[in-house]
C-alpha positions as protocol buffer text, in pm:
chain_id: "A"
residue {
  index: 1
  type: UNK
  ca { x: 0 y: 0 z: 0 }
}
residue {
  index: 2
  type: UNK
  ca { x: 145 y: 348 z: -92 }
}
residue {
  index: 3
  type: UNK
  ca { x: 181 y: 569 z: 185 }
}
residue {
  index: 4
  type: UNK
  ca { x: -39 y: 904 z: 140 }
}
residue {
  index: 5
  type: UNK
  ca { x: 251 y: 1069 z: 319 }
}
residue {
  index: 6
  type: UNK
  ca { x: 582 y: 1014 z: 160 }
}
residue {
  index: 7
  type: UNK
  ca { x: 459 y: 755 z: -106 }
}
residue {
  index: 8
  type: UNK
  ca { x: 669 y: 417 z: 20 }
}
residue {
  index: 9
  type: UNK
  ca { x: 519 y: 98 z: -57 }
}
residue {
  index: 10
  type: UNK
  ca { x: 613 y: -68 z: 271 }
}
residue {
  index: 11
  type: UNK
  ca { x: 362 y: -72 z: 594 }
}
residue {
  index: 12
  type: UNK
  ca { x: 203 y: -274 z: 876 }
}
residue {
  index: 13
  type: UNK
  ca { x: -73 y: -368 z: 959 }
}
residue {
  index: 14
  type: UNK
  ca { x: -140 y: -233 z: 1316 }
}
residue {
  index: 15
  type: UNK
  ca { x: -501 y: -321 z: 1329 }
}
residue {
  index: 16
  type: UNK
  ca { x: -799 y: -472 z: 1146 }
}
residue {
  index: 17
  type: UNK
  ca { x: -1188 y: -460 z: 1209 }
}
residue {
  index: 18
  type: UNK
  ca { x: -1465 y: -585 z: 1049 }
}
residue {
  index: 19
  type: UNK
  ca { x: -1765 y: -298 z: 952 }
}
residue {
  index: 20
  type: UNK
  ca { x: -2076 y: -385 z: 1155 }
}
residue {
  index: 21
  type: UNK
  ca { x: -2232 y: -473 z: 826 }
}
residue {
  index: 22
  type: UNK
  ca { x: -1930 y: -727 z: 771 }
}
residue {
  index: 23
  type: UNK
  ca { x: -1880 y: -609 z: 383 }
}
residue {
  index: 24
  type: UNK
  ca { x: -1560 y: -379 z: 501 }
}
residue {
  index: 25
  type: UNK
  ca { x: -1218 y: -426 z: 628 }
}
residue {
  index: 26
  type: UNK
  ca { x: -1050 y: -55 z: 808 }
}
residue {
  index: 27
  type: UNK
  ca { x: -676 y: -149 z: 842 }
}
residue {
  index: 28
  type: UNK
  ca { x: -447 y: 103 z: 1023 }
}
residue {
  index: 29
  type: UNK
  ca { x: -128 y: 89 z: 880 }
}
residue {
  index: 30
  type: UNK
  ca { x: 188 y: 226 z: 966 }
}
residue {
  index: 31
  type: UNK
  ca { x: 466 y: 362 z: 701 }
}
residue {
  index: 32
  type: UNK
  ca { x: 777 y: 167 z: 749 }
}
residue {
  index: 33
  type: UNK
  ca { x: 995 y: 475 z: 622 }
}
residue {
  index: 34
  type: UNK
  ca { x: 829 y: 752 z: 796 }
}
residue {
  index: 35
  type: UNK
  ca { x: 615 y: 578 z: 1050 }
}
residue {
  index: 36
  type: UNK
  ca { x: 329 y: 764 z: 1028 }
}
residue {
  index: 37
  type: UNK
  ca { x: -28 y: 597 z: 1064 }
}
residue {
  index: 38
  type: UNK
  ca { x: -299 y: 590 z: 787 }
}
residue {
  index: 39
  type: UNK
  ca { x: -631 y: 426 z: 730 }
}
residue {
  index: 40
  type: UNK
  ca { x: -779 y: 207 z: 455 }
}
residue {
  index: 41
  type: UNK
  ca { x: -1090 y: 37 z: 409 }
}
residue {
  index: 42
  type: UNK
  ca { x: -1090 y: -294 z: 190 }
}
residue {
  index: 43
  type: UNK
  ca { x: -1400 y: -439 z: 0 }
}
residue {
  index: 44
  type: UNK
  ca { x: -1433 y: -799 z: -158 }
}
residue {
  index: 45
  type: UNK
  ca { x: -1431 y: -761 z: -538 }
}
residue {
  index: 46
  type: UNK
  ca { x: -1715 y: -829 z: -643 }
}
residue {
  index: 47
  type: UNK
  ca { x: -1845 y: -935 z: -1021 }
}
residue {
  index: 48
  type: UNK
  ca { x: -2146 y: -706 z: -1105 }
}
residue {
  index: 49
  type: UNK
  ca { x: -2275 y: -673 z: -1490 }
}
residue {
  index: 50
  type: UNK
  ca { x: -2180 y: -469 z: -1708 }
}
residue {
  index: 51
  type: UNK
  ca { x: -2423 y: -151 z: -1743 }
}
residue {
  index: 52
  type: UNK
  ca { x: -2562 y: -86 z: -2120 }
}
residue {
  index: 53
  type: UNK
  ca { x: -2577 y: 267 z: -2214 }
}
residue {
  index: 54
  type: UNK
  ca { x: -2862 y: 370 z: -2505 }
}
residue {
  index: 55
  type: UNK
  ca { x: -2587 y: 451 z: -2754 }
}
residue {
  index: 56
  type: UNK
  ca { x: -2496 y: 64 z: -2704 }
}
residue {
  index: 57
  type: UNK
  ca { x: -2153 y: 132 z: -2486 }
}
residue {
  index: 58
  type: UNK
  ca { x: -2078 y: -116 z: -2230 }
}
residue {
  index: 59
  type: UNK
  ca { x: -1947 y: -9 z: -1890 }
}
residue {
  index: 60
  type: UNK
  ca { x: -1827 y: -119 z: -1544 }
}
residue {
  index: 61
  type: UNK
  ca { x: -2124 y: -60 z: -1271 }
}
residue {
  index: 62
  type: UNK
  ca { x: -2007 y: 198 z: -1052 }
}
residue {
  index: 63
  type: UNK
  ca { x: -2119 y: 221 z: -723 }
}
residue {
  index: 64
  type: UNK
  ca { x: -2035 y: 590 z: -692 }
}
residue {
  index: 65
  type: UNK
  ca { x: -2213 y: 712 z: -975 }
}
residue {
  index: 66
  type: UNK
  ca { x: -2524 y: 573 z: -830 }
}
residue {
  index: 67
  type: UNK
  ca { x: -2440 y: 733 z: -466 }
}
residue {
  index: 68
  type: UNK
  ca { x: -2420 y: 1044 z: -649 }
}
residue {
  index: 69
  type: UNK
  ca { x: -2758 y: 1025 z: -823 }
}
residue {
  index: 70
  type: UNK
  ca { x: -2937 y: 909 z: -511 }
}
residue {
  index: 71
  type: UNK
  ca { x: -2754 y: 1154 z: -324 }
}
residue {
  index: 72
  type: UNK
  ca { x: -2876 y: 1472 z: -538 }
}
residue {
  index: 73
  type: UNK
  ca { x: -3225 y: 1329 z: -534 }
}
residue {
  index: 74
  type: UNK
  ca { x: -3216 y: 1333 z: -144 }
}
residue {
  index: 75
  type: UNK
  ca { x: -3075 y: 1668 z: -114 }
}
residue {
  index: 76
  type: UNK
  ca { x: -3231 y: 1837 z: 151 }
}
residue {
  index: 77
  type: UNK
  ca { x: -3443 y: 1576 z: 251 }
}
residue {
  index: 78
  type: UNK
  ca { x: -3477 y: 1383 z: 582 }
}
residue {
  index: 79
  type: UNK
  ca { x: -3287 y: 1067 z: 420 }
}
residue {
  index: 80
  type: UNK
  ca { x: -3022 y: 930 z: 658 }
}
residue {
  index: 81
  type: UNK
  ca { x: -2671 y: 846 z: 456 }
}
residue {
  index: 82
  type: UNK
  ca { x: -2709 y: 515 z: 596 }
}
residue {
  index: 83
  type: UNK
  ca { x: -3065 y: 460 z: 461 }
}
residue {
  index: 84
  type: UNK
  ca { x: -2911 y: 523 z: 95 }
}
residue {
  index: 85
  type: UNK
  ca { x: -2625 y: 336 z: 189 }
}
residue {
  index: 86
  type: UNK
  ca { x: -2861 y: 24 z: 306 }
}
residue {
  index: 87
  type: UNK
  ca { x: -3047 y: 76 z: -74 }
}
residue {
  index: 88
  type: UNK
  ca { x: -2697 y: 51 z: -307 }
}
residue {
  index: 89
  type: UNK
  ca { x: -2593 y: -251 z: -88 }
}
residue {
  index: 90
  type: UNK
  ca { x: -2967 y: -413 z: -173 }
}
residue {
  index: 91
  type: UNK
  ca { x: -2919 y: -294 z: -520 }
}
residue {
  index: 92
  type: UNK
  ca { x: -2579 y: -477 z: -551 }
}
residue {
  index: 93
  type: UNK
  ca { x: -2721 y: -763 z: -366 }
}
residue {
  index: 94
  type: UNK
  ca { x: -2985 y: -786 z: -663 }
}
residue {
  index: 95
  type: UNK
  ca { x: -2731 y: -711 z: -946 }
}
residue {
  index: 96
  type: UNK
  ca { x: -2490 y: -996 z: -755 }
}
residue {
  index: 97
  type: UNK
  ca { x: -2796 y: -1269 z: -751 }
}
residue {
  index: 98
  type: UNK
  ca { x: -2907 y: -1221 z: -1099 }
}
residue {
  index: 99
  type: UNK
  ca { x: -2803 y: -1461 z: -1373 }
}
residue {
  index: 100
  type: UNK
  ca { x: -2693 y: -1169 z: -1629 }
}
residue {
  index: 101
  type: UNK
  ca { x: -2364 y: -1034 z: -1734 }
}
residue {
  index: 102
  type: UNK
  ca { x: -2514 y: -721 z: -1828 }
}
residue {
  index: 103
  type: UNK
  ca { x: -2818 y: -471 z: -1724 }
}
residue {
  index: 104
  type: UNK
  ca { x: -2939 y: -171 z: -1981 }
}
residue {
  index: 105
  type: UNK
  ca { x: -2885 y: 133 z: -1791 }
}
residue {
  index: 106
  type: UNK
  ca { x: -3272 y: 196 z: -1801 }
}
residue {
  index: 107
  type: UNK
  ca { x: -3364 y: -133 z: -1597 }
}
residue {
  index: 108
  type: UNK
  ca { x: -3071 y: -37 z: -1385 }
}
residue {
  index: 109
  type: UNK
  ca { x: -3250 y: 321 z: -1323 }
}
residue {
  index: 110
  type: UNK
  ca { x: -3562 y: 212 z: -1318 }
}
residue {
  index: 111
  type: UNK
  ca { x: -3458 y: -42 z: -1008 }
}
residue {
  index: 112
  type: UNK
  ca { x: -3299 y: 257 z: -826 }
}
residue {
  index: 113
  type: UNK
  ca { x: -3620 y: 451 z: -895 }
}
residue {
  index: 114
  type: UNK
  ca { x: -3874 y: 186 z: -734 }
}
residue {
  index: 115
  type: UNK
  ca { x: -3641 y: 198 z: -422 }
}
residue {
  index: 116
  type: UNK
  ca { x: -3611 y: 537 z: -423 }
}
residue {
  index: 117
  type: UNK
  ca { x: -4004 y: 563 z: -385 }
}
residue {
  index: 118
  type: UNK
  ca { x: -4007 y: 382 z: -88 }
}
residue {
  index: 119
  type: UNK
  ca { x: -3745 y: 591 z: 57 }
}
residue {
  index: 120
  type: UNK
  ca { x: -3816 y: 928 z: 21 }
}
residue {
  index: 121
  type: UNK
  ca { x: -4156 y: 1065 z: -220 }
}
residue {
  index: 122
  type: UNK
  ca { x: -3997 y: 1399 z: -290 }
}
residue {
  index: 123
  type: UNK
  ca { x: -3663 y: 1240 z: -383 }
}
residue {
  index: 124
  type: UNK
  ca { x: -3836 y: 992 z: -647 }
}
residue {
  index: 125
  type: UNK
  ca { x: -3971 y: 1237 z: -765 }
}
residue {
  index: 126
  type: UNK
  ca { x: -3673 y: 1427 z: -862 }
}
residue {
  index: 127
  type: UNK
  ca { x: -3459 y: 1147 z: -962 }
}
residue {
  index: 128
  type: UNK
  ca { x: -3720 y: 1066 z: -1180 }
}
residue {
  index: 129
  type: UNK
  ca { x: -3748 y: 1399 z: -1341 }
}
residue {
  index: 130
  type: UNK
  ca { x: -3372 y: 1347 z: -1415 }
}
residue {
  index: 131
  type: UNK
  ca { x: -3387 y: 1008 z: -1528 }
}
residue {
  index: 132
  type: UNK
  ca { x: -3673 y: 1008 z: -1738 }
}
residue {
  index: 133
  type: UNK
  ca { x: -3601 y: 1328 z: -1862 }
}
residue {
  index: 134
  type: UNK
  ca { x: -3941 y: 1470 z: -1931 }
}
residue {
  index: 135
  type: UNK
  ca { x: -3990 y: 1683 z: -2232 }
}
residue {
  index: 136
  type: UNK
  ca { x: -4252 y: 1916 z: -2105 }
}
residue {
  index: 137
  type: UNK
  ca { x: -4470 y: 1934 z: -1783 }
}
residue {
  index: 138
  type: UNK
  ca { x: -4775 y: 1708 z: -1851 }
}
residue {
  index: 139
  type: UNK
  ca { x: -4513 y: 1396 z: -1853 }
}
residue {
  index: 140
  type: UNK
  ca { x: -4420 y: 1560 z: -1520 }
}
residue {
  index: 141
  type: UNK
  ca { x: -4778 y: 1546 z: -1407 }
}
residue {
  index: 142
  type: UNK
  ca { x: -4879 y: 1231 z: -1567 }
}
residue {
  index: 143
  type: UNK
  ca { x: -4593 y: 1082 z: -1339 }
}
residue {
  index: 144
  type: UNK
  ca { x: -4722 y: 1305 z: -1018 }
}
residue {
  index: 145
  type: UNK
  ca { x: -5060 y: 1133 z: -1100 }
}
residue {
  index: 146
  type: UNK
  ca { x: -4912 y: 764 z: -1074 }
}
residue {
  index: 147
  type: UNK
  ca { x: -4702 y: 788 z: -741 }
}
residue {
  index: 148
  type: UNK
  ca { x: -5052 y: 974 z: -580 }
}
residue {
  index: 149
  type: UNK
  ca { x: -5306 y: 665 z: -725 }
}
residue {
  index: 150
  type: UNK
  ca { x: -4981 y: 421 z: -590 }
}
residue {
  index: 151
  type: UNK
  ca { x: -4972 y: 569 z: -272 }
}
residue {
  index: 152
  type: UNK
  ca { x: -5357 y: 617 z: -244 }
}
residue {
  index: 153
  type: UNK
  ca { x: -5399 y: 238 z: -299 }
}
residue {
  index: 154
  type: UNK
  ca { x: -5121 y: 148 z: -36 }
}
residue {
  index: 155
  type: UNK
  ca { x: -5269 y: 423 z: 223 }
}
């Protein structure tokens, strides 16, 4: 591991623990040339598809770029980081479990979207708006509409 501090490749391991959730390893590690102490956090590699783009472009799913999206949709609203945190883990459970190498990136956003709505209205709503990228505002009603007659039947 390369030291943040002077850049050597050489440390110890001083001590490891195990994330409450069990899906990350913190390490403190100590620079064998200038001894100072630095964390890292190590996650199991996992194999999720490949994410279709529209234009046909394959690329790697990336958990941060989801995080992000989720992240602006919940701006300002009373969504705990660990709540969103809980929803990519699900997600990646789901992506993990399912028999495909590859998801189009609309499935993909249309998953996040169904588990945004049970997280946060206001947020769907806005990630939607992003996602689904509505032309003009009767598609922004007509999708207003839905999530009311959803949540009317639930209620």
């Amino acid at each position: 591991m390369k030291c943040p501090f002077c850049s050597h490749l050489e440390d110890k391991v001083i001590d490891s623990r195990l994330s409450q959730d069990g899906i990350l390893t913190r390490r403190r590690r100590e620079c064998l040339s200038c001894a100072k102490r630095f964390t890292t956090y190590e996650r199991i590699e996992e194999r999720l598809p490949l994410v279709v783009k529209k234009d046909g472009r394959r690329e790697t799913f990336e958990r941060n770029k989801i995080l992000s999206g989720i992240m602006k949709a919940c701006e300002k609203r009373p969504v705990a980081l660990g709540d969103i945190e809980k929803l990519i883990e699900v997600l990646e459970t789901r992506l993990l479990d399912a028999p495909a190498k590859e998801i189009e990136s609309r499935a993909l956003g249309e998953m996040v979207m169904d588990d945004i709505k049970n997280l946060d209205e206001v947020a769907y709503v806005r990630f939607a708006s992003v996602y689904r990228d509505f032309r003009d505002i009767s598609e922004f009603m007509e999708e207003l509409k839905d999530l009311l007659e959803l949540k009317n039947r639930k209620g």
